[in-house]
C-alpha positions in Angstrom: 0.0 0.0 0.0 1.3 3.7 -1.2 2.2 6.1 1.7 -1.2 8.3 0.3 -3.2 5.4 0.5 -1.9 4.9 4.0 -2.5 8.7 5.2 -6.1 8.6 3.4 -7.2 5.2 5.4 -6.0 6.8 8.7 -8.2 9.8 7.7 -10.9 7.9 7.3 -10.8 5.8 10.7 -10.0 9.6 12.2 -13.3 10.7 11.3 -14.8 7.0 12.0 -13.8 7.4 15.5 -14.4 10.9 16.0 -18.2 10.0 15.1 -18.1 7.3 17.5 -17.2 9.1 20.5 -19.5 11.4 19.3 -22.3 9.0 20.0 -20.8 7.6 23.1 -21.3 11.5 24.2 -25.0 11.1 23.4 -25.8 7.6 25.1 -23.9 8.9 28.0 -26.0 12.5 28.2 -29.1 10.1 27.7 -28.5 8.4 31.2 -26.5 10.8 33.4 -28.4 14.4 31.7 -24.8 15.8 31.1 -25.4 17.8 27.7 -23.4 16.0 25.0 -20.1 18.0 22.9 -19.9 18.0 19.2 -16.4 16.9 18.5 -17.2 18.4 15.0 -19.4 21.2 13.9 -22.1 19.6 11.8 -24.9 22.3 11.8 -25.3 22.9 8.6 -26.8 19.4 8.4 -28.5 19.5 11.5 -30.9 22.0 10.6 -31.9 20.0 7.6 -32.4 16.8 10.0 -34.2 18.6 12.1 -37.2 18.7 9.0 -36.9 15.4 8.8 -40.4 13.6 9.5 -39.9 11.0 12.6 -40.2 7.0 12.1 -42.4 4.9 13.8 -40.7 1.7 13.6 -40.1 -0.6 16.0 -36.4 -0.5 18.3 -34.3 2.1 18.7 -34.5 4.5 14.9 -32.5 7.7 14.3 -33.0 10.0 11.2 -30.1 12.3 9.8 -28.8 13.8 6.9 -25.1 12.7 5.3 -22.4 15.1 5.3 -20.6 13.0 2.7 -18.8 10.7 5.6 -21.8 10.9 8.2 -25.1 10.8 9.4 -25.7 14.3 11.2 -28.9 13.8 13.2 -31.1 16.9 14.1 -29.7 17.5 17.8 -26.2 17.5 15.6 -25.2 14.2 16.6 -22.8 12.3 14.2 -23.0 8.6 13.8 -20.6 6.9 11.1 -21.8 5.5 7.7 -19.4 2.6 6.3 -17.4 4.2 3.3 -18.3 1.0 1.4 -21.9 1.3 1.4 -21.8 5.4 0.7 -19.7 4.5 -2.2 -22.1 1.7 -3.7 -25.2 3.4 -2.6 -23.8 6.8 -4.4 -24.7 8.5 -1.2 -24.0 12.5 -1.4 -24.8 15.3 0.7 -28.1 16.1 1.7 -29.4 12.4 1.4 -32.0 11.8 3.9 -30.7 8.5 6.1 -32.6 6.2 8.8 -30.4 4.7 11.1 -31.4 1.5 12.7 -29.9 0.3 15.7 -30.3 -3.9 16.4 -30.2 -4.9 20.0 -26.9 -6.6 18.9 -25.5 -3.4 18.6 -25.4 -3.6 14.7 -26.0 -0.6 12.7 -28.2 -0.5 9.6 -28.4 2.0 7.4 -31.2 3.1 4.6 -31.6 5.8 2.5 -35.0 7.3 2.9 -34.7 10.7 0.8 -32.1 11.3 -1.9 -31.9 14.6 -2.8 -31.9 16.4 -6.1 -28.7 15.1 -8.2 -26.8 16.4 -11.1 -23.8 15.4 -12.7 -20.2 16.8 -13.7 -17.1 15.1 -15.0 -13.7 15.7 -14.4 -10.1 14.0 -13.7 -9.4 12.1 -10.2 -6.8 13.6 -8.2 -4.9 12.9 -5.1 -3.5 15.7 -2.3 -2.4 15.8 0.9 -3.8 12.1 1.4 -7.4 12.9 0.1 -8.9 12.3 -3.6 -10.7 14.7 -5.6 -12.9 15.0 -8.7 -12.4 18.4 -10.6 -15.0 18.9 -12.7 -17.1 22.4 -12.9 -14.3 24.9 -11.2 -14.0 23.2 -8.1 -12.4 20.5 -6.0 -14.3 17.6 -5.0 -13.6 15.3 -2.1 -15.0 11.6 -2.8 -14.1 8.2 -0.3 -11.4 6.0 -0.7 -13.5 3.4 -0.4 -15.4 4.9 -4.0 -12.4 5.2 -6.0 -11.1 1.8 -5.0 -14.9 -0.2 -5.7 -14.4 1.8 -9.0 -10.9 1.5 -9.3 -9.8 4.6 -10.6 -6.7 5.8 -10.9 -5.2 9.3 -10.8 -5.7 11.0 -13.8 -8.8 9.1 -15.1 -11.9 10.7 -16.7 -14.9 10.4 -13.6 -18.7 11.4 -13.9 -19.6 12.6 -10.4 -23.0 12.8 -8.6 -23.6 16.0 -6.7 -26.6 17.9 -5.1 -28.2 20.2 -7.6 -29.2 22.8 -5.3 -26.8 23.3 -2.5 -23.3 23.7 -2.8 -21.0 20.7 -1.5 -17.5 19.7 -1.1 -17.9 16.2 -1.5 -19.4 14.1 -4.5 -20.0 10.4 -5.6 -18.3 8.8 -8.0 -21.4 7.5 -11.0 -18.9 6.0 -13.0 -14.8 5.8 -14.6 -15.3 6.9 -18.5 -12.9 4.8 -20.5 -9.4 5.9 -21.9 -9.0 6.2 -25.6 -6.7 4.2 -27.1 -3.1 5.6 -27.8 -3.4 4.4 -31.5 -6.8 5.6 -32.1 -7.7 9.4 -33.5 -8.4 11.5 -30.4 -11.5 14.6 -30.6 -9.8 17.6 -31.7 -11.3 19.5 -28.7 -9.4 16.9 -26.5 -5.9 18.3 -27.0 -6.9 22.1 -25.8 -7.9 20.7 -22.5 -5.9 21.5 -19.6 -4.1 19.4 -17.8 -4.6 17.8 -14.7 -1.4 20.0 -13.2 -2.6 23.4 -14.5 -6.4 22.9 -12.9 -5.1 22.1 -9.9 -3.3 25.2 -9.8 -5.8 27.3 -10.8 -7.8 26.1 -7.8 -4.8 26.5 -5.6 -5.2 23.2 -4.0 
């Protein structure tokens, strides 16, 4: 495994565990009445949970919104959603999540409420141990876990989902486009385009 690969992993369990005590914070202020601390500052998706209409099921049910690595319930409570389902499930901001708890502790996620999507293509990039789409003058963040069930590879041609509305910094990877081949006649427009090198710059990322 590449040293990148290595820091973006260790990114991931990061936030992972940062989610976790998070709702350690909330079982604990559920039994002792101790107000629970935020470890990150998720309000922006907390409002929108807040809308979000309450379940009746059965057992122990929480409703959020994903951030693009978590569930952000409406008291701002973050719980962690496995990278490999976001990735196959094309989960992006704003997606409306119910969170089901089993009394064996397991934790079962559906999505309820995707919100509006649109798509924009651009080349995968990798910086400071996290991978980006750039596609429509801007930097997107996507999962490790999404660019390796893709396999992608630095410098290939991505469609990425995002929310049509609101603005994001993260996106789902839709799909890899194929490469031409070396021998073949490439689309005149293809050899104005800018290289991966000079958009980076321009976004000084």
């Amino acid at each position: 495994m590449s040293e990148n690969n290595k820091i973006a992993k260790i990114h991931e369990a990061l936030i992972a565990t940062q989610a976790s005590l998070d709702l350690a914070m909330k079982m604990l202020s559920e039994v002792s009445g101790m107000e629970p601390r935020s470890f990150l500052d998720p309000a922006k998706y907390a409002e929108k949970a807040a809308k979000v209409p309450s379940s009746s099921s059965e057992g122990k049910v929480i409703e959020g919104v994903f951030d693009g690595q978590n569930m952000v319930d409406k008291k701002g409570h973050l719980f962690p959603v496995p990278a490999n389902y976001a990735s196959k499930s094309k989960l992006i901001p704003g997606d409306v999540l119910k969170l089901t708890v089993t009394e064996e502790g397991k934790f079962l996620y559906k999505q309820i409420g995707p919100v509006e999507r649109k798509t924009v293509m651009g080349p995968l990039v990798h910086k400071e141990g996290q991978y980006m789409i750039l596609g429509n003058g801007k930097a997107y963040k996507v999962l490790l876990a999404s660019v390796t069930y893709f396999r992608a590879q630095v410098g290939d041609e991505v469609t990425l989902i995002i929310p049509m509305k609101e603005d994001s910094d993260w996106g789902a990877i839709e799909a890899v486009l194929p490469k031409f081949d070396d021998e073949a006649p490439k689309p005149e427009k293809s050899t104005k385009r800018k290289s991966v090198k000079d958009a980076l710059d321009e976004l000084d990322i």
